[in-house]
SERO-78288 format. One line per field, with one value per residue (C-alpha): residue number from 1; x, y, z. Coordinates in Angstrom, 2 decimals. Layout:
# residues N
num = c(NUM;...)
u = c(X;...)
v = c(Y;...)
w = c(Z;...)
END
This chain:
# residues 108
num = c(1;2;3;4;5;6;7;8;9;10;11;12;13;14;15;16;17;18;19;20;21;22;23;24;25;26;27;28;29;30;31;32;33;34;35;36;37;38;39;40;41;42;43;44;45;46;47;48;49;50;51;52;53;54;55;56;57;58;59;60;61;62;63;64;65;66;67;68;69;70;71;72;73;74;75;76;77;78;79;80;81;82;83;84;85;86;87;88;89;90;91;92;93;94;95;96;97;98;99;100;101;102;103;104;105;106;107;108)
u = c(-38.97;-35.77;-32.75;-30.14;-27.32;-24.74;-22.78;-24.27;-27.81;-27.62;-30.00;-28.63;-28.68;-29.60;-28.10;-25.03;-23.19;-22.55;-18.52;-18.93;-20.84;-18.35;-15.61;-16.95;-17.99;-14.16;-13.33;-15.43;-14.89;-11.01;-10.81;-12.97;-10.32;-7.30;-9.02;-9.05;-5.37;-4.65;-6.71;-5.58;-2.24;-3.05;-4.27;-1.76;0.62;-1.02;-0.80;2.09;2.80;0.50;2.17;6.03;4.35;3.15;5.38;8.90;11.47;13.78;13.39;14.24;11.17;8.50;9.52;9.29;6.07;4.89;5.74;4.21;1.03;0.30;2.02;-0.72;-3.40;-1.71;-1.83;-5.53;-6.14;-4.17;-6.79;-9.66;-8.82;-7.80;-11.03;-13.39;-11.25;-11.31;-14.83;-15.83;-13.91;-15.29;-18.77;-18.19;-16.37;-19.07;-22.32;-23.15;-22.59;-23.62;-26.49;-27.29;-28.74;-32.31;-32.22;-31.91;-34.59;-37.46;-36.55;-37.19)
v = c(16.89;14.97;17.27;16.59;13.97;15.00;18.56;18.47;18.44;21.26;24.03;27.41;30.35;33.12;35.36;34.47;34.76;31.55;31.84;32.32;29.09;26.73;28.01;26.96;23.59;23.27;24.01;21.46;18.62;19.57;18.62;15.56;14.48;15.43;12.92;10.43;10.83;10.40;6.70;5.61;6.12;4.62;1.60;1.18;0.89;-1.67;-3.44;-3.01;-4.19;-6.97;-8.49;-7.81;-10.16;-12.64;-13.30;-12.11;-14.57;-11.80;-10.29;-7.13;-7.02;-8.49;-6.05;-3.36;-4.18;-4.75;-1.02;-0.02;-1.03;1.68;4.19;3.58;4.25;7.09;8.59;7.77;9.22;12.31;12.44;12.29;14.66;17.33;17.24;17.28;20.53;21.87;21.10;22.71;26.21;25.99;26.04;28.63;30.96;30.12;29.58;26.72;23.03;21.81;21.21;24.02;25.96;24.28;24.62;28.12;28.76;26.96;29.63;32.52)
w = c(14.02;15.11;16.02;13.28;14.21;11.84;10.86;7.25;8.59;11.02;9.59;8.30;10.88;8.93;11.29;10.80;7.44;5.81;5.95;9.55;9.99;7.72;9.47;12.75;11.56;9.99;13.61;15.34;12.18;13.04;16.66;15.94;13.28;15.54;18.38;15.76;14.55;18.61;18.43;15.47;17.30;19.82;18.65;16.47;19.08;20.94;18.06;17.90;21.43;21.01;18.15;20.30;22.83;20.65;17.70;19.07;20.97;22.19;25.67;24.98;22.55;24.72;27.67;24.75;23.86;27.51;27.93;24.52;26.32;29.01;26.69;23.91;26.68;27.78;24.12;24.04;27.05;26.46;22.71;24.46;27.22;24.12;22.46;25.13;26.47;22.70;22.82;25.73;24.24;20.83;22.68;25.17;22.13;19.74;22.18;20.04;19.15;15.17;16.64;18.69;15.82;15.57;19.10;19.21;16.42;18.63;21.08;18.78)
END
C-alpha cells in the first residue's frame, strides 16, 4: 500500500481522539499556508521590481526596484526558514508528521 501523499488521506489513529488529530492537521495546514503568504510576497515583489526596471524612465524607480530585488529574496528566505523551524517543533511536540500515522500502525 502507498503511504498517503496528502493530509486528507492520512488514516485515523484511533488512539487519539478525533479533535486532537484535526487540530494538529489545522496546525501543520497553518504553517504550510503562512509559507505561502511569505512567497506570494515575495514574488510579488519581484514583480514588482521587475516591472520598475522595465517599464519606468525615472531613476529613482529603477534603483527602487533594483533594491526590491534582494529584499523579495530575503522575504522568501526568511518563509522558508519559518516553516521548516515550525515544522521541525510541530514534529518534535506532536511525534508525528500527517503522515506519520500509517507509519506508526505497521509498527504495532
Amino acid at each position: 500500500m502507498s503511504s498517503p501523499t496528502d493530509v486528507k488521506d492520512r488514516p485515523i489513529d484511533h488512539d487519539q481522539p478525533v479533535r486532537d488529530q484535526l487540530a494538529i492537521d489545522r496546525t501543520i495546514l497553518s504553517n504550510e499556508r503562512t509559507m505561502l503568504a511569505y512567497l506570494r510576497t515575495a514574488l510579488t515583489l519581484l514583480i514588482v521590481s521587475f516591472a520598475l526596471i522595465r517599464f519606468v524612465d525615472d531613476v529613482f524607480f529603477i534603483a527602487l526596484g533594483v533594491v526590491l530585488i534582494p529584499v523579495s529574496v530575503v522575504i522568501g528566505w526568511i518563509g522558508r526558514s519559518r516553516y521548516l523551524r515550525r515544522k521541525s517543533m510541530i514534529q518534535r511536540l506532536y511525534g508525528q508528521t500527517p503522515l506519520s500515522v500509517e507509519a506508526r500502525s505497521k509498527q504495532e
